[in-house]
N, C-alpha and C positions, 0 to 999 in steps of 0.2 A: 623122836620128839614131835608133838602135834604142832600139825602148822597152825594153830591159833594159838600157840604162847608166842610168837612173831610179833614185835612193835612195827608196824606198817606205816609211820608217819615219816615223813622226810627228814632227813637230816639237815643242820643249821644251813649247809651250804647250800639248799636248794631250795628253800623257806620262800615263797611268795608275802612279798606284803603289798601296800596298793598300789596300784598300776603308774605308770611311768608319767600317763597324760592328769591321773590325781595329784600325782606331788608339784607337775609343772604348777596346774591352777591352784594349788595351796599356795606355792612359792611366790606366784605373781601375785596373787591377790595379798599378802603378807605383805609383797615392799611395796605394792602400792597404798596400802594403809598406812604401813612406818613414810611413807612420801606425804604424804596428805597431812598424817600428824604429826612429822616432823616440821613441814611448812606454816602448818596451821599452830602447832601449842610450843612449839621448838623440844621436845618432848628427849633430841638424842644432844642436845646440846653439851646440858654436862657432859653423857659419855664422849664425845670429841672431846672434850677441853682438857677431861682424862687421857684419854688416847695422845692430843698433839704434847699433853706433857713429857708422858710417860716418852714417846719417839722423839722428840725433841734433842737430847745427849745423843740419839742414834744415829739422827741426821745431821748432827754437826760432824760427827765422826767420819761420817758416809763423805759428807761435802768438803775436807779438810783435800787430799788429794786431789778435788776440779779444784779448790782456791788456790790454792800451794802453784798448779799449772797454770790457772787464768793471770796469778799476780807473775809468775816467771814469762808470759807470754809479753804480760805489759812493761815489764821491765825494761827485757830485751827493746822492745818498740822503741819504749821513752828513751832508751841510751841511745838508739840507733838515730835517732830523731833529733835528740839533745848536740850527738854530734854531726850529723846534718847542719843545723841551725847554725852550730858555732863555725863550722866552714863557712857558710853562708854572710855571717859574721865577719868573720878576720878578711874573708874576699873583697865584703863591703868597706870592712877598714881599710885594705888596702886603697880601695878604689878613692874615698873619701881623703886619704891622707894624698893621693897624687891630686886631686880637685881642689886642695888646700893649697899645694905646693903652687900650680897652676893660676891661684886667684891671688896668693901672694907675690906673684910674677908677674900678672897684671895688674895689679894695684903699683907695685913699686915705677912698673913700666907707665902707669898712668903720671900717677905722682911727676915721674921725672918728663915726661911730656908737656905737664901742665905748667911745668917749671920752665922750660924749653920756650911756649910760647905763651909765658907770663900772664895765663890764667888764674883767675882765681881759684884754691882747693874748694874740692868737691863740698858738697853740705852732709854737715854729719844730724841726724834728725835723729833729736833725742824723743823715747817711749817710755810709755806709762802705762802697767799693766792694772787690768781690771777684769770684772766677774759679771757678766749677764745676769741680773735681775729675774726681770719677768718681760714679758712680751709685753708692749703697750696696749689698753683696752681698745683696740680701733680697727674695723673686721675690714678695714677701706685704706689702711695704710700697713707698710710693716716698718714698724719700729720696734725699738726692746733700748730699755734700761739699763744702762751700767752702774754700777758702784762707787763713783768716782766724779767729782765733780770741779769745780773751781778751783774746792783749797788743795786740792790736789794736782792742780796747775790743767788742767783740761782747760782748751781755749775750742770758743767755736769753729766749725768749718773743718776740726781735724779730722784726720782718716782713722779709720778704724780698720784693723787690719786681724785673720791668726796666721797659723803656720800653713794655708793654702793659700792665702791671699788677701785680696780687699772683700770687706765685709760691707763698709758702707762709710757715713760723714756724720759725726758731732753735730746736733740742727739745732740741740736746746742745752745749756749749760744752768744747774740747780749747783749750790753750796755744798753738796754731797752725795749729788749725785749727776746723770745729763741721758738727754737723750740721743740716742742715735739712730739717722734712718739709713734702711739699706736698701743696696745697688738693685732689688727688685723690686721697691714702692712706686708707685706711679708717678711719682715727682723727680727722682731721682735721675742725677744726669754724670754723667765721667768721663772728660777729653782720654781717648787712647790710641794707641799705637799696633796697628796688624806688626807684630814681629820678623811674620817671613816678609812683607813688602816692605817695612816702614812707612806706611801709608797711614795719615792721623786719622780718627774721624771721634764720634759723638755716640755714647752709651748708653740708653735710656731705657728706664724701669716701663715694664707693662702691668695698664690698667690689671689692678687683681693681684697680683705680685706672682704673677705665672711667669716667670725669668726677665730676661732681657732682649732688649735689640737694639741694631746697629742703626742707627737714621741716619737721612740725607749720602746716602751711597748711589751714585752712577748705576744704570741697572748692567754697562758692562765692565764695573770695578771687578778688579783680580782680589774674590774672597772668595776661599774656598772652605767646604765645612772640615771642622778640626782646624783653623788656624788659632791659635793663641793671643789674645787679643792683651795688651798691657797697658801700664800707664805713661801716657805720654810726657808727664812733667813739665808742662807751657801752662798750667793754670796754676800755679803759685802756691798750691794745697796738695798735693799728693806728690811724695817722692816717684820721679822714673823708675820704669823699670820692674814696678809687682805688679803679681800676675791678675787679670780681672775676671774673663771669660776665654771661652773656646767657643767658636762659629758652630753651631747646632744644624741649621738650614739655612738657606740659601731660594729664596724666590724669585726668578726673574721674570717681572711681569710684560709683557710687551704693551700694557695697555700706558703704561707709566714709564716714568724715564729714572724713576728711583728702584733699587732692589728692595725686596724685605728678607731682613737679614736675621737670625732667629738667634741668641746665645745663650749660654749657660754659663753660669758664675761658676768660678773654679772653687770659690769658697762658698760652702751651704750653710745657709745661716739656720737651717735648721739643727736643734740640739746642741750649740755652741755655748761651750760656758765662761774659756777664758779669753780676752783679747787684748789685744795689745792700741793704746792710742797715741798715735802720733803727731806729733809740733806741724804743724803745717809748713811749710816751705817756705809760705812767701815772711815766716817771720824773722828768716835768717837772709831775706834778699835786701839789699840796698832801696831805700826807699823811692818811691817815681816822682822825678820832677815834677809839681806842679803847675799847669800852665802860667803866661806871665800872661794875668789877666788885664793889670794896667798898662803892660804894649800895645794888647793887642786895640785894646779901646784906645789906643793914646793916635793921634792923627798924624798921616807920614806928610814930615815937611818936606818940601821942596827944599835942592841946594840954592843956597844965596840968599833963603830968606828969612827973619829972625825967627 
C-alpha cells in the first residue's frame, strides 16, 4: 500500500481548537457585557423570572426538611420554656397566696388592736380609674390630662396614682375632664417617709422635670442611696404608705449644712395611659375645730368683778 493513501490528520481526540488564554478572554469579555447589559437594559430579567419560577417547587421541596427541623427545634424550646414559666408561676402563686395569708393576719391583728385601744378604723380611700389624655401644651411644666372630671366625682388635690406608685396631684378639675400635675414639675411638693429610718421630710420636683429631690435634710441625715422613700400621710391628701421614690444620690456638701439629696420616682410618668385617682384623705377626717374667734378677742375679767 502507498504511504500517500494514509489520512494524516488527527483524530477528534487530539483536535486543537483555540488556545486556552482565547476562550478565557472570550469568556470575560461575554459576562462582562451580559454585566453591563444586564445592569443597564435588565436584558436577563425575564430569563430569571423564568428560571426562579421554574425552581421555585424545587426549593420548596429542598426546604421542607430545614422547616420540618427549625419548627421541631422551636417546639421543643417553647415547651421547654412554657414549662419553665408555668413553675415559675405556680412558685409565684405559692408565694403570693402565703403574702395573702400573712396580710390577712395582719389586718385582722390590726383591726383587733384598734379595737383594743379604741381607735378609729383605718380609712378606706375610695378610686376612680381613668385614661391619660395627652400631655399638657407646656415645655415648663409636666402635666397630662386625664379622662375624667367632676361628674365623675374627681375632687381637687387628689392623688394620682398606677401599679408602681404616686404619679402626682389633681391641680385643675374641668366637667369632663382635670388636670393633673406630676411629682417631677417644678412646682410639685410631697410630705414623705425614709421607710428604713421613719424619718419625715419634703419632696420636691426639679426645675425641667429632670426627677426629684429631697430638701431641707441635715447634711449629716442617715439617707442612703436606694432607700425607698414613701408617703407619709400627715397632710390629709395622700393615703400612708405608697411608694414615691428611691434615693438616687446623695451630696454631702461641707460648704452647707443642708444635703442634696437626688431621687427618682418609682412611677415613670412616662408612657402611662391608665391611672387610678384617689379621694383625698382629709375628706374622710373629722373636721378641725375652728378657732373661737370671740374668746379670743372677748377681754379676761378679773374675779369679783361684773
Amino acid at each position: 500500500m502507498a504511504t500517500g493513501s494514509f489520512d494524516r490528520t488527527p483524530p477528534p481526540f487530539f483536535r486543537q481548537g483555540p488556545s486556552a488564554l482565547s476562550m478565557m478572554m472570550f469568556c470575560s469579555a461575554l459576562a462582562v457585557f451580559l454585566m453591563v447589559a444586564d445592569a443597564r437594559f435588565k436584558i436577563t430579567q425575564p430569563l430569571r423570572a423564568v428560571l426562579a419560577t421554574a425552581l421555585l417547587p424545587v426549593e420548596r421541596v429542598l426546604l421542607v426538611p430545614i422547616n420540618a427541623w427549625q419548627q421541631a427545634q422551636e417546639y421543643l424550646s417553647g415547651l421547654q420554656g412554657a414549662i419553665s414559666r408555668e413553675q415559675a408561676a405556680r412558685s409565684e402563686l405559692v408565694r403570693e397566696a402565703g403574702r395573702s395569708i400573712r396580710v390577712e393576719q395582719l389586718e385582722h391583728e390590726n383591726a383587733s388592736l384598734r379595737g383594743l385601744l379604741e381607735l378609729r378604723p383605718a380609712l378606706t380611700v375610695r378610686s376612680i380609674a381613668a385614661e391619660v389624655l395627652y400631655e399638657a401644651p407646656d415645655l415648663y411644666a409636666r402635666r397630662v390630662i386625664i379622662d375624667r372630671g367632676s361628674r365623675a366625682g374627681i375632687l381637687p388635690g387628689a392623688p394620682v396614682i398606677n401599679a408602681q406608685g404616686v404619679l402626682g396631684q389633681v391641680t385643675r378639675v374641668y366637667p369632663l375632664n382635670a388636670e393633673v400635675t406630676l411629682l417631677t414639675d417644678k412646682d410639685a411638693a410631697i410630705p414623705v417617709l425614709n421607710v428604713r429610718t421613719q424619718v419625715r421630710g419634703a419632696a420636691f420636683g426639679r426645675p425641667g422635670g429632670a426627677g426629684m429631690e429631697l430638701r431641707f435634710m441635715a447634711g449629716n441625715a442617715d439617707v442612703q442611696v436606694g432607700d425607698l422613700l414613701s408617703t407619709s400621710g400627715v397632710d390629709g391628701i395622700y393615703p400612708p404608705g405608697l411608694p414615691v421614690a428611691h434615693v438616687s444620690e446623695v451630696d454631702r456638701r461641707v460648704e452647707t449644712s443642708f444635703a442634696r439629696i437626688g431621687l427618682q420616682p418609682v412611677a415613670s410618668p412616662d408612657g402611662v395611659r391608665q391611672v387610678l385617682v384617689l379621694e383625698p384623705v382629709g375628706v374622710q377626717l373629722p373636721p378641725r375645730p375652728e378657732p373661737a374667734a370671740d374668746a379670743a378677742s372677748e377681754p379676761v375679767r378679773k374675779p369679783g368683778r361684773p
